[in-house]
Structure formats: C-alpha cells, structure tokens
C-alpha positions, -999 to 999 in steps of 0.1 A, spaced: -652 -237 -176 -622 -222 -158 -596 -203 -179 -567 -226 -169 -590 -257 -190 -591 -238 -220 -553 -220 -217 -524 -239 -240 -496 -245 -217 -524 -263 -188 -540 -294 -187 -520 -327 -190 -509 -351 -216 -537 -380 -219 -538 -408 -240 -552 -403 -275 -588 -419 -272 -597 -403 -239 -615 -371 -255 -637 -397 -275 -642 -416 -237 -652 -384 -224 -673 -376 -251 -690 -411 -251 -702 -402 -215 -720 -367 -225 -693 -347 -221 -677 -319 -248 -635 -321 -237 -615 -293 -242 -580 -301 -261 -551 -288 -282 -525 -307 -300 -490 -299 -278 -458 -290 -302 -431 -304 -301 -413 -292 -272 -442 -292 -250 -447 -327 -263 -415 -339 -247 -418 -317 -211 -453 -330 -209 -439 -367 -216 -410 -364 -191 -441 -354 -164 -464 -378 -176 -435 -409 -167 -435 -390 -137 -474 -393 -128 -473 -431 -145 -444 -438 -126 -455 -426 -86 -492 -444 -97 -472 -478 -101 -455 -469 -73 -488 -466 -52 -503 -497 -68 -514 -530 -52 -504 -560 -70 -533 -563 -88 -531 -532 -100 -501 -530 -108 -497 -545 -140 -520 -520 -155 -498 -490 -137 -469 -506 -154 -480 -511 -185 -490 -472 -186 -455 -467 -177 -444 -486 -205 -468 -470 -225 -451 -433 -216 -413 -449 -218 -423 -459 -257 -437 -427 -264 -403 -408 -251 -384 -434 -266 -402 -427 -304 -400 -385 -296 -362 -394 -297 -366 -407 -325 -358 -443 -311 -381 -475 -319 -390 -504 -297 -365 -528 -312 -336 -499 -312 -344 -491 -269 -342 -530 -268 -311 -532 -287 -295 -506 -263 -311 -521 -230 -293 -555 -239 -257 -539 -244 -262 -521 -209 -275 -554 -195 -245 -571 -216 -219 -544 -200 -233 -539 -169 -257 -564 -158 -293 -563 -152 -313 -564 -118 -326 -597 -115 -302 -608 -97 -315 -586 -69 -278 -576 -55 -282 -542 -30 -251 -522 -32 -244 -508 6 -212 -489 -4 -174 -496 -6 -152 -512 23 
C-alpha cells in the first residue's frame, strides 16, 4: 500500500458503511476519522464530486446521483449545525422572497 493510502490528510470522504462493503469483499480498508475542520473541506469537495457525477448522469441514473447529492447537502447542512426541517424552513423564505426555479424563466440580462 502506497504511503498517500495510509497518510491523514489523503484519501476521500466516503460514506460510513463503505469500509464494512469493502471488507465484505476480502478486503482490509485503510481509514481515519477526519476532525472537524477536515470534516467540512472534505464535505465541501465531496458536493463537488456528487455534484459533477449528477451532472454526468443519464436519467436513469440520475436519481441515485441526486440523491448522493442530497445526501452530502444534509451532511454540510448538520456540520452547520442546521437540521433538515431548519434548511427547509430557510429554502421556503428564499423561495417566499425570491422565487423558486420551476418556473423555468432564463435571465439574458437587462435592456
């Protein structure tokens, strides 16, 4: 095993049952428990990978990529010390202010 596998500070953020996957298929995976700050930075770059795989995604896909996004968005929301119902509660005042996107409207500047 390389030294960047067993370093702190490489790897990525995976989801919390994957090291028992892995192991299931004969495997022994290599982890530490991130700190807080590390936590966060590797949150922010996980959206980042979620987010670009959605991107990619077919529609049947899709809905799983998405669902890992939300998946990422919760976790960041809860490291913020924000729950479900309280990112909810301030989704609906923007949407109540501002709008939402449904209405599909592209903005193509100012006359």
């Amino acid at each position: 095993m390389s030294n960047a596998e067993t370093t702190p500070g490489a790897g990525k953020l995976v989801r919390d049952r994957i090291p028992e996957v892995i192991r299931n298929d004969g495997a022994d995976p290599v982890t530490y428990i991130a700190g807080p700050d590390e936590y966060r930075a590797r949150l922010r770059e996980k959206l980042r990978e979620e987010v670009a795989e959605f991107l990619e995604a077919d529609d049947v896909s899709a809905p799983g990529e998405l669902a890992d996004v939300a998946e990422v968005l919760l976790a960041l929301a809860a490291d913020l010390g924000i729950n479900r119902e309280q990112l909810e509660a301030i989704r609906v005042a923007k949407a109540s202010e501002r709008g939402g996107v449904a209405g599909r409207i592209v903005w193509t500047g100012n006359r």
